[in-house]
N, C-alpha and C positions, 0 to 999 in steps of 0.2 A: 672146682676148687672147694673145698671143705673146709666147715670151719672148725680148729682146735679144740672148740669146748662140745661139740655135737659128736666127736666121738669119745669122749668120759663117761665110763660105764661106773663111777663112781655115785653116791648118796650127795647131792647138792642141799646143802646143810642151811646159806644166808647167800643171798643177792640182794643186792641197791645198787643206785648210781651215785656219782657223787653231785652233790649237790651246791647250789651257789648258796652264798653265803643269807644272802635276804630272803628272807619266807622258806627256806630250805625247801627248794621247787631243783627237781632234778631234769636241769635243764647242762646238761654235758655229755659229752662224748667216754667219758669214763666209767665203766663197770666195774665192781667188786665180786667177785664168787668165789665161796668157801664152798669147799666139796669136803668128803671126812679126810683127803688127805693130801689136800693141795689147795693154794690161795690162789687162784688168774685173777688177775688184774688187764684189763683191757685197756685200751687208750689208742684214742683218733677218730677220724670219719673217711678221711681221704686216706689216710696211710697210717695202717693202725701198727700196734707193738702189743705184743702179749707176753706179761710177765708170769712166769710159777714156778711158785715158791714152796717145794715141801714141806708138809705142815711139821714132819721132825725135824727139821733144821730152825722153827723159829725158835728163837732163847727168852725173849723178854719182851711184853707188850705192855703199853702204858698211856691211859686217856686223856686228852687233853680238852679244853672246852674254854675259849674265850664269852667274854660278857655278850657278845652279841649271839654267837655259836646257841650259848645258853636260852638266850631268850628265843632262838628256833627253834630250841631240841633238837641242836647238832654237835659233832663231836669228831676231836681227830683221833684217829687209833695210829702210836707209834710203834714199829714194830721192827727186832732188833732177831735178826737172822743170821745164819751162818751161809750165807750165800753171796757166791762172787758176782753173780752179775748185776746185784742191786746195791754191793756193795756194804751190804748186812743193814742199809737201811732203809726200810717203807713206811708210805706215809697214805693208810685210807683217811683221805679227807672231807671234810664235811658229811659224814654220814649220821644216818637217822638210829636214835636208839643206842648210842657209841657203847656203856656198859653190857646191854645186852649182846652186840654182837661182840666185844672182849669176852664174855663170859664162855659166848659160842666159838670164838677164835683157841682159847685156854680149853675147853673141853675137845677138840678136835687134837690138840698137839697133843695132849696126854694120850688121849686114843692110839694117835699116827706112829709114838714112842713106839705105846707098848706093844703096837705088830710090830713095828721096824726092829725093837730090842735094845731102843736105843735108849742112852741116862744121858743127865748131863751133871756135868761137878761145879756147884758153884762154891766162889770162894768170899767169906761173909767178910775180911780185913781189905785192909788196902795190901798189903804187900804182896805183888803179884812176883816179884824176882824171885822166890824160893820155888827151890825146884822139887823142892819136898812137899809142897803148898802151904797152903795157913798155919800156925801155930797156936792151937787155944790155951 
């Protein structure tokens, strides 16, 4: 049996695990890996699940960091996809370094766009029912 990430012929970009909350000691059964054009997410011991997430499909990531987070230097990275089976939303948590790897997560989608060809249209108002989109 072979494992999923052993045959990715891609550039692996950030790995960590996640981390518990106190001392931010990675003591879990949770992986993060960013490759240049896909996130895996691992998760289990006994019976694992592997999440991936093409890097062109995420739309929006944003850092979050409780009082205590802070005083480890940890950080949750949320992150807003266009993917059905996560439901468009993931959540790397307790990770080391949160803005650096947002920086690395944001440098990879731009990359993964512009092979894939892909844009995205954001709309800067609230009014999402015009079919014509925003009106400045």
């Amino acid at each position: 049996m072979t494992n999923p990430q052993s045959r990715h012929m891609h550039t692996k970009i950030w790995g960590d695990r996640k981390r518990i909350l106190f001392f931010g000691l990675p003591l879990s059964f949770t992986t993060y890996n960013l490759y240049d054009d896909e996130l895996i997410i691992k998760k289990g011991i006994f019976r694992q699940s592997f999440e991936k997430i093409k890097c062109f499909r995420i739309v929006d990531t944003t850092v979050t960091r409780s009082f205590l987070q802070r005083i480890f230097g940890l950080s949750d990275i949320l992150i807003d996809a266009m993917d059905e089976s996560t439901h468009g939303k993931i959540v790397l948590k307790n990770v080391r370094n949160g803005f650096d790897v947002d920086g690395y997560l944001n440098d990879a989608v731009d990359a993964a766009r512009k092979a894939q060809g892909v844009t995205t249209r954001e709309y800067m108002s609230g009014d999402y029912d015009d079919p014509h989109g925003p009106m400045f």
